[in-house]
C-alpha atoms as an extended CHARMM CRD file, in Angstrom:
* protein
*
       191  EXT
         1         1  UNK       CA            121.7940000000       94.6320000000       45.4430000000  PROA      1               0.0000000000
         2         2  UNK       CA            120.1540000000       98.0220000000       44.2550000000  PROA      2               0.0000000000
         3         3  UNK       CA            117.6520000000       95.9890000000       42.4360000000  PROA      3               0.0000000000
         4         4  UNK       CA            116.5170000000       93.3880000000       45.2880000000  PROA      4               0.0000000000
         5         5  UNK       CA            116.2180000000       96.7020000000       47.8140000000  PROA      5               0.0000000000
         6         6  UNK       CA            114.1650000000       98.0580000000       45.7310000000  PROA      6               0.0000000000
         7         7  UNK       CA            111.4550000000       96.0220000000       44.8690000000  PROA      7               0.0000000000
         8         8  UNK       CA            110.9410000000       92.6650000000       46.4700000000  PROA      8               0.0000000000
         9         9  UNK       CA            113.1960000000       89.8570000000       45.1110000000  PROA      9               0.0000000000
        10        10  UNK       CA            110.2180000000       87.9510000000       42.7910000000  PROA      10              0.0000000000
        11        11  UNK       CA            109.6960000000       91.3780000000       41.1520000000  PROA      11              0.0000000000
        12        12  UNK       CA            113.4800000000       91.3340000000       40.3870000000  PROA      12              0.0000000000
        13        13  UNK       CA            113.9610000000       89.8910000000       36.9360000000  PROA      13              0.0000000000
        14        14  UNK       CA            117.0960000000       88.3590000000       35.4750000000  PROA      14              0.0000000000
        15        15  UNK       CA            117.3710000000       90.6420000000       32.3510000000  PROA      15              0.0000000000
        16        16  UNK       CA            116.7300000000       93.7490000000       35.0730000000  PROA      16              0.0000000000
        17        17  UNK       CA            119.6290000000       92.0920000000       36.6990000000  PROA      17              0.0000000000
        18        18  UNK       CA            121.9140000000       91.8170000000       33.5090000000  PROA      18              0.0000000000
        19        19  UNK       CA            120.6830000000       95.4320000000       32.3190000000  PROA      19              0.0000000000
        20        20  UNK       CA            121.5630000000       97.1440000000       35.3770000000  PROA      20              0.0000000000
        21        21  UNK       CA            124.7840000000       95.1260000000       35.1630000000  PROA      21              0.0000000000
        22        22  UNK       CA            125.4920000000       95.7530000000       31.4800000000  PROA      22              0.0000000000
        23        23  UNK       CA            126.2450000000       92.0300000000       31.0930000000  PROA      23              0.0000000000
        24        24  UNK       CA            124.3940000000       89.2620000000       29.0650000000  PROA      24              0.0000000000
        25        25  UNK       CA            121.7680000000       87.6320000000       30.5040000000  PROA      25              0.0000000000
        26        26  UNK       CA            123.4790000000       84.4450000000       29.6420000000  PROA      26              0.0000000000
        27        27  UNK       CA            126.7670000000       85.4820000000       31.1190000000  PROA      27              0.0000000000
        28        28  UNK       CA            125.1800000000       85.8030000000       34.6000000000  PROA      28              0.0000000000
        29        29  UNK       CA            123.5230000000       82.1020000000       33.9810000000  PROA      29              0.0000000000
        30        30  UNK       CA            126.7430000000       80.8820000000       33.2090000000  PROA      30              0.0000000000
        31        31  UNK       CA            128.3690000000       82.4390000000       36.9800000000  PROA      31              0.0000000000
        32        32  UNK       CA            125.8420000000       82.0730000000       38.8210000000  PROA      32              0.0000000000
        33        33  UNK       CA            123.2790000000       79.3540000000       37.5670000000  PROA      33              0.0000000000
        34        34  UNK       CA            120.1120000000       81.8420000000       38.4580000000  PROA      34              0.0000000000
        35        35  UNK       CA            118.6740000000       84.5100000000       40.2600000000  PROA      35              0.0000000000
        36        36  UNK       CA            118.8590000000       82.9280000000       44.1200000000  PROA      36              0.0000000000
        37        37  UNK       CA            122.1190000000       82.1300000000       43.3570000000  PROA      37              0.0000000000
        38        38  UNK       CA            123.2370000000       85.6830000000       42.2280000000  PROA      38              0.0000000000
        39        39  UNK       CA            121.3060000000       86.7220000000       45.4200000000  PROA      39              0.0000000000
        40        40  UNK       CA            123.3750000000       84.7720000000       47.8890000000  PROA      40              0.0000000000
        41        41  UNK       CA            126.0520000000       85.7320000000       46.5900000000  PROA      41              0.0000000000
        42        42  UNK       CA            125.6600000000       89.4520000000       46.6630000000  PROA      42              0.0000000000
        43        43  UNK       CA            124.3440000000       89.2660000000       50.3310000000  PROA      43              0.0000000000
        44        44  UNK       CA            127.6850000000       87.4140000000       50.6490000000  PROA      44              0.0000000000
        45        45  UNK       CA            129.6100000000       89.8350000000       49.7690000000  PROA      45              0.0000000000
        46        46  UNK       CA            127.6810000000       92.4430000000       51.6250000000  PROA      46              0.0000000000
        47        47  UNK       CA            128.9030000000       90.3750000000       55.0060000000  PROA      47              0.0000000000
        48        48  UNK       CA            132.5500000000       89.9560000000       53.3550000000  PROA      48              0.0000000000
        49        49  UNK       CA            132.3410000000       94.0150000000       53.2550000000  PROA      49              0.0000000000
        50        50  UNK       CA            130.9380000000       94.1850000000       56.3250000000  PROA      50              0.0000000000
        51        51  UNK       CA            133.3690000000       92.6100000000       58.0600000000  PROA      51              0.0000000000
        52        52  UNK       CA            136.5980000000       93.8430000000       55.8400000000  PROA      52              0.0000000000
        53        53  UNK       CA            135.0620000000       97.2960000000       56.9110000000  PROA      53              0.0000000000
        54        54  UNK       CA            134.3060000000       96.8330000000       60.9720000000  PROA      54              0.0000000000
        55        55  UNK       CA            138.3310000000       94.7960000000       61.1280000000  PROA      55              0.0000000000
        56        56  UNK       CA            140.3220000000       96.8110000000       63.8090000000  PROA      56              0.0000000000
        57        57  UNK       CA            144.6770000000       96.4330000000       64.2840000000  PROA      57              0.0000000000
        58        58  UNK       CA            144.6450000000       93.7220000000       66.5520000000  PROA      58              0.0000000000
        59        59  UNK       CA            147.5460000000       96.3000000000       68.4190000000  PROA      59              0.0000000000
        60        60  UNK       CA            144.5810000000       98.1120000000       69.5440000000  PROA      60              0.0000000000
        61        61  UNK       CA            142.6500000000       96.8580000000       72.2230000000  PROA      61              0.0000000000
        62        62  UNK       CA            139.3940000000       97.2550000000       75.0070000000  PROA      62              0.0000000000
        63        63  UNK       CA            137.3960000000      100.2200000000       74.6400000000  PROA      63              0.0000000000
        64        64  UNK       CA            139.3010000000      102.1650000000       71.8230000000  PROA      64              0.0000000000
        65        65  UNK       CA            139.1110000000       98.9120000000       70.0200000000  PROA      65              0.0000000000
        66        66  UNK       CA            135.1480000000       98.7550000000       70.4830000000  PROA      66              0.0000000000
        67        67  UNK       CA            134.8070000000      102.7580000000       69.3610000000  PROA      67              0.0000000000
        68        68  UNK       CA            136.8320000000      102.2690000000       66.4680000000  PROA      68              0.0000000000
        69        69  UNK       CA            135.1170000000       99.0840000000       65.1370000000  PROA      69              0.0000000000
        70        70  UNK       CA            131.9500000000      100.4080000000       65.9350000000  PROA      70              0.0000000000
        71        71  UNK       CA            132.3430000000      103.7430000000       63.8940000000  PROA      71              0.0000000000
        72        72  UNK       CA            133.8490000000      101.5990000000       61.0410000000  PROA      72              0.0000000000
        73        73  UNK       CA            130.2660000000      100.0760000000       61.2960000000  PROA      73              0.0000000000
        74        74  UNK       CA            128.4190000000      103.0650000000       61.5420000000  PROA      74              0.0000000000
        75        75  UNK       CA            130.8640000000      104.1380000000       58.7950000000  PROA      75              0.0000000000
        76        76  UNK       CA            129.6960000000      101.1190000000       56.6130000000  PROA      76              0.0000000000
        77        77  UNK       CA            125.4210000000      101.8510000000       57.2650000000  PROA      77              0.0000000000
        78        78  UNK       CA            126.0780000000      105.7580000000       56.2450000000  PROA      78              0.0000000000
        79        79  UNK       CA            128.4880000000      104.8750000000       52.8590000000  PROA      79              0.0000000000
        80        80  UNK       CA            126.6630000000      101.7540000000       52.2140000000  PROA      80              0.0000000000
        81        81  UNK       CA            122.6220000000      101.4940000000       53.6800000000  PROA      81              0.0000000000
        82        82  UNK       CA            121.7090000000      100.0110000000       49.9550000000  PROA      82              0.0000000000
        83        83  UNK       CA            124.1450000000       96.9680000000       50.7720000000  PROA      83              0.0000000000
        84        84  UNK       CA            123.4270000000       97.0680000000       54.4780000000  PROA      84              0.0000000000
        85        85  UNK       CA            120.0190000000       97.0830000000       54.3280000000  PROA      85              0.0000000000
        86        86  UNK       CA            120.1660000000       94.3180000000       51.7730000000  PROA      86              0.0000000000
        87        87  UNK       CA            122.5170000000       92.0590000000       54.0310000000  PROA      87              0.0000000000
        88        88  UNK       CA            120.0810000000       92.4070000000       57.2110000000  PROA      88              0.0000000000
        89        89  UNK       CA            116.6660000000       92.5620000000       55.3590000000  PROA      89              0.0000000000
        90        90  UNK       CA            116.9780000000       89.8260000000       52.9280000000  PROA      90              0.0000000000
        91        91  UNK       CA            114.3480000000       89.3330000000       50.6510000000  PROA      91              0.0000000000
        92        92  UNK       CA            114.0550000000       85.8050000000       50.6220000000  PROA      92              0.0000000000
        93        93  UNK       CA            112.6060000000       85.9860000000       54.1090000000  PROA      93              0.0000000000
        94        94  UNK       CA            114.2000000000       82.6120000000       56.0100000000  PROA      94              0.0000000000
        95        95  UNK       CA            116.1390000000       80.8500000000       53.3810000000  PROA      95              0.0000000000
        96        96  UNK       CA            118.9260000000       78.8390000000       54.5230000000  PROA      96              0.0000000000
        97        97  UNK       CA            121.5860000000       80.1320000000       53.1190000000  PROA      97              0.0000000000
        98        98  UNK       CA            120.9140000000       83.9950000000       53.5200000000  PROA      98              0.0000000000
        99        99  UNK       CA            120.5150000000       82.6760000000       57.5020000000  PROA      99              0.0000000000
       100       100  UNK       CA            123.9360000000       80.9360000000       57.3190000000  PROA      100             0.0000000000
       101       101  UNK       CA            125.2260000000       84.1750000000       56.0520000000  PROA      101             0.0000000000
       102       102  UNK       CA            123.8720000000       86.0020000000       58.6970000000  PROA      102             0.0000000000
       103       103  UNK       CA            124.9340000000       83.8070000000       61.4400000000  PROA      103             0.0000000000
       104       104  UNK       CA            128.2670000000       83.5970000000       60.0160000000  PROA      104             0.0000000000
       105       105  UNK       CA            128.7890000000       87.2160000000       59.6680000000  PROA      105             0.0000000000
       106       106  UNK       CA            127.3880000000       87.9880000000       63.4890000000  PROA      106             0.0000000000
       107       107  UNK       CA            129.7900000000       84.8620000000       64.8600000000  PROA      107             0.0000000000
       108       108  UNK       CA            132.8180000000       86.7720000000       62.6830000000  PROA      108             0.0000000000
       109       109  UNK       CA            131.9270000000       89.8680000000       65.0100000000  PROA      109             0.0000000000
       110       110  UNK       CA            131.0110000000       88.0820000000       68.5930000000  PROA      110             0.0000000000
       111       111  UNK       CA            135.0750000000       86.3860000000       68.1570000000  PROA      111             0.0000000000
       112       112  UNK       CA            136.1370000000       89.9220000000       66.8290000000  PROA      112             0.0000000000
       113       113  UNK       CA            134.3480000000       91.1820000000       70.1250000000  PROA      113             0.0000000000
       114       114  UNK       CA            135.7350000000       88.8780000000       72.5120000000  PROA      114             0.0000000000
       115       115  UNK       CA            138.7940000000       89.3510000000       71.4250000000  PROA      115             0.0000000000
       116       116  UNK       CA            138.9310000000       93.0550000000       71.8980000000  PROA      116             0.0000000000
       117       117  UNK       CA            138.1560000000       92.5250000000       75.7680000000  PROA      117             0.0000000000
       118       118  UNK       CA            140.7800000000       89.6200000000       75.5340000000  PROA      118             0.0000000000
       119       119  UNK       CA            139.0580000000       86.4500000000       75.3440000000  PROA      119             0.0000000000
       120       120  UNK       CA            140.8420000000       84.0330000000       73.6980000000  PROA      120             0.0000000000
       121       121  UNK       CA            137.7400000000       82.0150000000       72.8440000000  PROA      121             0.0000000000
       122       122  UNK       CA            133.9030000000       83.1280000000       73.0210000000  PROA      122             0.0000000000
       123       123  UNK       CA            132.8610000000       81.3760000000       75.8630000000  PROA      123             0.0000000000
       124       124  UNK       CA            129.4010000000       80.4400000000       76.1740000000  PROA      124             0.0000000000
       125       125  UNK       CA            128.0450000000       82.7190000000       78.7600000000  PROA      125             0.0000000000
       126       126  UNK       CA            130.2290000000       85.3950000000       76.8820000000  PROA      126             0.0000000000
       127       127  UNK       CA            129.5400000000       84.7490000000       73.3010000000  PROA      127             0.0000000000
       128       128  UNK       CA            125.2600000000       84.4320000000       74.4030000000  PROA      128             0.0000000000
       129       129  UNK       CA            125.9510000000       88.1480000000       75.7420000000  PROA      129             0.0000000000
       130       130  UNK       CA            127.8040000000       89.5180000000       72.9600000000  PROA      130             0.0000000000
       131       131  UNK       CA            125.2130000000       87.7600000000       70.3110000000  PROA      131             0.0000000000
       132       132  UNK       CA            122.4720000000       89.7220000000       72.3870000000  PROA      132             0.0000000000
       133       133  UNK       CA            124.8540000000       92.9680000000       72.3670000000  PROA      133             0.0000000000
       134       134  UNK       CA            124.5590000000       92.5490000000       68.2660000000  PROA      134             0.0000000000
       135       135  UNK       CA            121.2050000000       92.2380000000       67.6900000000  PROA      135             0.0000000000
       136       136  UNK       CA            121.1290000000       96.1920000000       69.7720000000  PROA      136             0.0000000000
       137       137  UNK       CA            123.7510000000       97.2220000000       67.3660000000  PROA      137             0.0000000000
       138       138  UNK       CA            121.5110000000       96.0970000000       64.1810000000  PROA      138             0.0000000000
       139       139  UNK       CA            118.3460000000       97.4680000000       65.6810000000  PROA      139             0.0000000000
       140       140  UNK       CA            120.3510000000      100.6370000000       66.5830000000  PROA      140             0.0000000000
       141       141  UNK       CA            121.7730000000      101.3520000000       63.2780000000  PROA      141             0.0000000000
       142       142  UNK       CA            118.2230000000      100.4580000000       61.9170000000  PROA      142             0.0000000000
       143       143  UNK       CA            116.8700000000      103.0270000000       63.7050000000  PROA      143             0.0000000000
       144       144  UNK       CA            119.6470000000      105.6490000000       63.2200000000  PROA      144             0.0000000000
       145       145  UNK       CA            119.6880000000      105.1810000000       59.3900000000  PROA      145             0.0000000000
       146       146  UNK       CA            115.9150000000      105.7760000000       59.4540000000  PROA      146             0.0000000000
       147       147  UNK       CA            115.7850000000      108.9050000000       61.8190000000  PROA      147             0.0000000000
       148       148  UNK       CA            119.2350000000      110.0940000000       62.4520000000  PROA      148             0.0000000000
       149       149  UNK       CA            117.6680000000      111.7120000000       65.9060000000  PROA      149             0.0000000000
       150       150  UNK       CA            120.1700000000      110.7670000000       68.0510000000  PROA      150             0.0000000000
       151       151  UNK       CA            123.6800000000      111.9550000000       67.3640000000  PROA      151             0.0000000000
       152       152  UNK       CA            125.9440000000      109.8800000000       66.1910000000  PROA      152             0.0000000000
       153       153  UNK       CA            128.6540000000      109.9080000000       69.3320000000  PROA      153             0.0000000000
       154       154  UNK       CA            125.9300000000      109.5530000000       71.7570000000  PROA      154             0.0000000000
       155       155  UNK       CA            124.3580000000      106.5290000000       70.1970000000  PROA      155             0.0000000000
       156       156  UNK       CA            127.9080000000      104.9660000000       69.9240000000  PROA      156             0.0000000000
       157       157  UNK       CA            128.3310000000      105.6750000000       73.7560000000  PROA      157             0.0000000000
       158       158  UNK       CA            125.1100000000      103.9670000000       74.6020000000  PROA      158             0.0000000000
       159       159  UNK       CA            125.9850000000      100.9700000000       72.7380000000  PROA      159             0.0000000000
       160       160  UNK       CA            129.7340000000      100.5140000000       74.2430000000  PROA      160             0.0000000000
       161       161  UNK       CA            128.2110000000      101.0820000000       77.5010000000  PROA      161             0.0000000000
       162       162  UNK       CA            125.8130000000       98.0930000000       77.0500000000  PROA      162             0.0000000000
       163       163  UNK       CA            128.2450000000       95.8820000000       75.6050000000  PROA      163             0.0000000000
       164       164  UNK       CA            130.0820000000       96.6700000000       79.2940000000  PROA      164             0.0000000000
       165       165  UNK       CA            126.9820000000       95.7460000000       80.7810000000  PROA      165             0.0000000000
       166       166  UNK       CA            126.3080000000       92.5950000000       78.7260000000  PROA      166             0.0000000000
       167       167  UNK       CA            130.1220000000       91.2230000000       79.4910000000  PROA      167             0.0000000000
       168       168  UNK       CA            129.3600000000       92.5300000000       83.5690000000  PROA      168             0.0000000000
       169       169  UNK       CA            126.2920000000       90.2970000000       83.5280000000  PROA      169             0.0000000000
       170       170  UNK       CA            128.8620000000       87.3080000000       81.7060000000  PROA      170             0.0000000000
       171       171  UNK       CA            131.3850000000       87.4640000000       83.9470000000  PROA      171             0.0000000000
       172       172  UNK       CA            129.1100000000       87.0820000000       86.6290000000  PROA      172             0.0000000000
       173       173  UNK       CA            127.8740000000       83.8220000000       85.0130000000  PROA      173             0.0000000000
       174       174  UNK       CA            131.1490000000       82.4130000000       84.2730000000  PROA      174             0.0000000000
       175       175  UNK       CA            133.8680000000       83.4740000000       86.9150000000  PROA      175             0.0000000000
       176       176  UNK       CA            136.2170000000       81.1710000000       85.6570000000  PROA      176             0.0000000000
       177       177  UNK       CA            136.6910000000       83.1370000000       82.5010000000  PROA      177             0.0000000000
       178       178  UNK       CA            139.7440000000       85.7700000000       82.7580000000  PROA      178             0.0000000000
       179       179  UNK       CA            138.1610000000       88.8170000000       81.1320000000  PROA      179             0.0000000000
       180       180  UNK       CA            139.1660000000       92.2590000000       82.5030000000  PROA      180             0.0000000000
       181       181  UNK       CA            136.7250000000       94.8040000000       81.6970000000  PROA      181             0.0000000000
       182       182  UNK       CA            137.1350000000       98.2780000000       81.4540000000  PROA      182             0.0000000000
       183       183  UNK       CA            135.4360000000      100.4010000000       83.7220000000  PROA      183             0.0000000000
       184       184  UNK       CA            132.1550000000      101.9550000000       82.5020000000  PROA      184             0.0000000000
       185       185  UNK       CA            133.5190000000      105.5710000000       82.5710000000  PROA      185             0.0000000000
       186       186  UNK       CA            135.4580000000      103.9210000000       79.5750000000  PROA      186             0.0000000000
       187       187  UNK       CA            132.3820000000      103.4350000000       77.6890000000  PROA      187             0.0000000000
       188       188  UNK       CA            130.7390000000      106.4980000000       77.9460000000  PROA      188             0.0000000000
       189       189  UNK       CA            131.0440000000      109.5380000000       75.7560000000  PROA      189             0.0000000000
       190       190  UNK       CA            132.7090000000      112.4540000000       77.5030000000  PROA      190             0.0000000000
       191       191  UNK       CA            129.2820000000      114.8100000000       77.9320000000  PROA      191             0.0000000000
C-alpha cells in the first residue's frame, strides 16, 4: 500500500512491489495474477481493517456506541493514514472494483450505524442520511489528518452531533420507523 501512496499506481512496478515485499516477483504472479489484482486486494484489506477496527460490543449502544466507534476510526486514520489514505484515495481513479469496495465498506458502517440507534434494518430515508453522515466523517478525517487544527474531542462532538441531526431530519421523513434518538446534549462534548 506504501508503494501505490506514494507514487501514482502506473509508476508502481511489480519488481518494486516484490522488493519492498521481499518475495519473488513470480510468487506475487502466481497469488495474485498482476499488479490490479494485488491492488484490489490490498485496498480490500484496508476496508476489512477498517471495519475490524471501527466494530463496537453490540452490549453498548446510542451515543456511547457512536463515540466509541468513532474514536476507533479516528484511532485507525492516526495508526494507519498510509492504509487509510490508500483505501479512500485509490489510485485507479473509478475502477469497478475499488468502487465496490468502497460502497461495501460505507454500507458495512451505515448497518453498523443504524444499529447503534436501534434500527433493525437501514431504512431508506435512514440509510440516505447516514450515507450522507459518512461522506462528513471521510471529509472530516481528511481534513484532520492534514491539519490537526481542530482538537480531536471537539471534532468528534461535531460529527455525533450531525449524525443526530441527519437521523432528526430521517425520522421526520419516515415516521413509521421506531428509532429513539438521543437527545442532542448526548452528542455534544462536555465544553
Amino acid at each position: 500500500m506504501r508503494l501505490f501512496i506514494q507514487r501514482s499506481y502506473d509508476d508502481v512496478q511489480v519488481s518494486d512491489i516484490a522488493a519492498e515485499a521481499g518475495v519473488s516477483k513470480g510468487l506475487l504472479y502466481h497469488y495474485f495474477g498482476g499488479k490490479r489484482a494485488l491492488y484490489v486486494a490490498t485496498v480490500g484489506h484496508s476496508a476489512g481493517r477498517l471495519l475490524e477496527a471501527i466494530q463496537v460490543d453490540g452490549d453498548v449502544a446510542g451515543h456511547e456506541r457512536l463515540t466509541l466507534s468513532l474514536n476507533a476510526y479516528f484511532d485507525f486514520v492516526a495508526e494507519r493514514s498510509d492504509a487509510y489514505r490508500g483505501l479512500m484515495q485509490g489510485g485507479l481513479g473509478a475502477d469497478p472494483e475499488i468502487l465496490a469496495i468502497l460502497q461495501r465498506t460505507r454500507a458495512a458502517i451505515v448497518w453498523q450505524t443504524c444499529e447503534a440507534v436501534g434500527l433493525c434494518e437501514p431504512r431508506p430515508a435512514f440509510r440516505v442520511a447516514v450515507f450522507s453522515w459518512i461522506g462528513a466523517v471521510e471529509a472530516a478525517l481528511s481534513d484532520w489528518q492534514e491539519n490537526k487544527d481542530v482538537p480531536r474531542e471537539q471534532l468528534v462532538g461535531m460529527l455525533s452531533a450531525s449524525l443526530f441531526v441527519h437521523l432528526s431530519f430521517a425520522a421526520a421523513a419516515d415516521p413509521d420507523a421506531q428509532v429513539v434518538l438521543e437527545p442532542l446534549t448526548g452528542y455534544l462534548p462536555p465544553l
